[in-house]
C-alpha positions as protocol buffer text, in pm:
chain_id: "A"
residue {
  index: 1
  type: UNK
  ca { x: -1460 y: 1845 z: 1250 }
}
residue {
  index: 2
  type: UNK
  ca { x: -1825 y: 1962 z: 1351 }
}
residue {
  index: 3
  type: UNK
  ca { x: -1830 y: 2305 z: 1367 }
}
residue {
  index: 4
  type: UNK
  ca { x: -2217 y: 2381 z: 1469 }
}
residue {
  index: 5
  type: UNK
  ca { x: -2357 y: 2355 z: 1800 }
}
residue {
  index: 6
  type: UNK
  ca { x: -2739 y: 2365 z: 1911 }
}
residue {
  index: 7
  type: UNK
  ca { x: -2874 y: 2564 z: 2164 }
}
residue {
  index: 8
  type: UNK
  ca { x: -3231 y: 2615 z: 2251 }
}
residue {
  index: 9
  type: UNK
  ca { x: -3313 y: 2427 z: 1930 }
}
residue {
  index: 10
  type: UNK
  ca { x: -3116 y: 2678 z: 1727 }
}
residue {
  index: 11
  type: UNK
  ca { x: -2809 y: 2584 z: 1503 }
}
residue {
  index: 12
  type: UNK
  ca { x: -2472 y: 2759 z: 1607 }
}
residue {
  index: 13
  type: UNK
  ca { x: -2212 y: 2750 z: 1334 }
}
residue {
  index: 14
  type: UNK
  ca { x: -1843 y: 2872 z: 1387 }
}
residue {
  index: 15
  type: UNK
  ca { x: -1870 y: 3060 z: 1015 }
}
residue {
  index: 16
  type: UNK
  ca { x: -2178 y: 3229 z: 1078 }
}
residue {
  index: 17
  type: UNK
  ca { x: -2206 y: 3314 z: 1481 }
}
residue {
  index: 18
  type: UNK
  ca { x: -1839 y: 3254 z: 1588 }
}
residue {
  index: 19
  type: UNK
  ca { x: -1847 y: 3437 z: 1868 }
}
residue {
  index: 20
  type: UNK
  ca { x: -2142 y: 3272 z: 2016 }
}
residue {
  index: 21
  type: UNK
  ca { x: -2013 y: 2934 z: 1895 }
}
residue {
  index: 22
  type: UNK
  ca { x: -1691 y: 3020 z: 2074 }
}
residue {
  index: 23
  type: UNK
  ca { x: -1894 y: 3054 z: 2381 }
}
residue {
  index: 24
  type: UNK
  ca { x: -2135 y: 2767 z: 2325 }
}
residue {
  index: 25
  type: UNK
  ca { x: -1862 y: 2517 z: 2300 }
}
residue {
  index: 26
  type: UNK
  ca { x: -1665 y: 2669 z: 2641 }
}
residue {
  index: 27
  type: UNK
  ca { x: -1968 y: 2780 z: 2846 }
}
residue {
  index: 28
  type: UNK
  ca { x: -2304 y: 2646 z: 2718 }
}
residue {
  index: 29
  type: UNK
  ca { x: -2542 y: 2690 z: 3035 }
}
residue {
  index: 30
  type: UNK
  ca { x: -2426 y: 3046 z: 3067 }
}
residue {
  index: 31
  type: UNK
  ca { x: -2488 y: 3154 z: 2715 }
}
residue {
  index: 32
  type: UNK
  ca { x: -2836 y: 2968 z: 2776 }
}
residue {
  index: 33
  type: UNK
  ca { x: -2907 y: 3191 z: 3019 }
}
residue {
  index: 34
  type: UNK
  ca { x: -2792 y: 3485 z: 2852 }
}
residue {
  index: 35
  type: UNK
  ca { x: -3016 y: 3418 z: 2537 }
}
residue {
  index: 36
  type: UNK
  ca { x: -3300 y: 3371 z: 2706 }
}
residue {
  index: 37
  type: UNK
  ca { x: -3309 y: 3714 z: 2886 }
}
residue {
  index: 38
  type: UNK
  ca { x: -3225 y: 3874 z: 2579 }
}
residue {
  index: 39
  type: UNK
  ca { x: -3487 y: 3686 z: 2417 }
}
residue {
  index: 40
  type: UNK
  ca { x: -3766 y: 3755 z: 2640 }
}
residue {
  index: 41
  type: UNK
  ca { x: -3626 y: 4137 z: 2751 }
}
residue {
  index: 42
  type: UNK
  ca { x: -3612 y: 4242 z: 2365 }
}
residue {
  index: 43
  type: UNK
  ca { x: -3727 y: 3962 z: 2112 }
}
residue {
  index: 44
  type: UNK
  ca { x: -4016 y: 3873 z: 2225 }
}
residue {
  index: 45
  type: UNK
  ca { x: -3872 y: 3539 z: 2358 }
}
residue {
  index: 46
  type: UNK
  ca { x: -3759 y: 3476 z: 1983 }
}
residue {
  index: 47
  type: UNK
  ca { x: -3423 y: 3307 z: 2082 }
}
residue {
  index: 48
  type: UNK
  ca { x: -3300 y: 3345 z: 1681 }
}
residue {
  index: 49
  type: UNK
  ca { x: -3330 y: 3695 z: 1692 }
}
residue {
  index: 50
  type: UNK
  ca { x: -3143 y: 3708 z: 2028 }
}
residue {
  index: 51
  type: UNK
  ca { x: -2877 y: 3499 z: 1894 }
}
residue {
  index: 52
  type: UNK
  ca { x: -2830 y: 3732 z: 1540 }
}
residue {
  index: 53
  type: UNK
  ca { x: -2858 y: 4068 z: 1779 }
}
residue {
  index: 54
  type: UNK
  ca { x: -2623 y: 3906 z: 2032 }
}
residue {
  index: 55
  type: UNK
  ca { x: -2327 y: 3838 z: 1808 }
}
residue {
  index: 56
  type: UNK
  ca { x: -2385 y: 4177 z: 1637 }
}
residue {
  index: 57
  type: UNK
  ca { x: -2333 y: 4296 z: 1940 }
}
residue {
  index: 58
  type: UNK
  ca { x: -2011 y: 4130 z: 2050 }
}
residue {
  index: 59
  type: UNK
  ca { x: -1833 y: 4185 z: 1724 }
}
residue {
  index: 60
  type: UNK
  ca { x: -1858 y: 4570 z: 1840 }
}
residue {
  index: 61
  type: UNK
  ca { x: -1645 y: 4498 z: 2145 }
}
């Protein structure tokens, strides 16, 4: 079973970012366009960082 997904060119795995490769795997084009705002609205377009902040996020909710 392949538990990673890319998006953007970044590596989503289910152990590390599960909530994000949750996501990835039912929505893809929506989390697209959610990492990319966050990326260029508070990581200087870095979509890694967006991704890391983004699931740190989630996990609070």
């Amino acid at each position: 079973m392949n538990n990673k997904v890319t998006i953007l060119g970044e590596v989503i795995t289910k152990k590390d970012l599960p909530k994000l490769y949750k996501w990835a795997k039912e929505n893809p084009a929506t989390l697209v366009e959610q990492l990319k705002s966050i990326a260029d609205k508070w990581h200087e377009g870095n979509i890694r960082s967006a991704l890391i902040a983004f699931e740190m996020d989630l996990e609070r909710i």
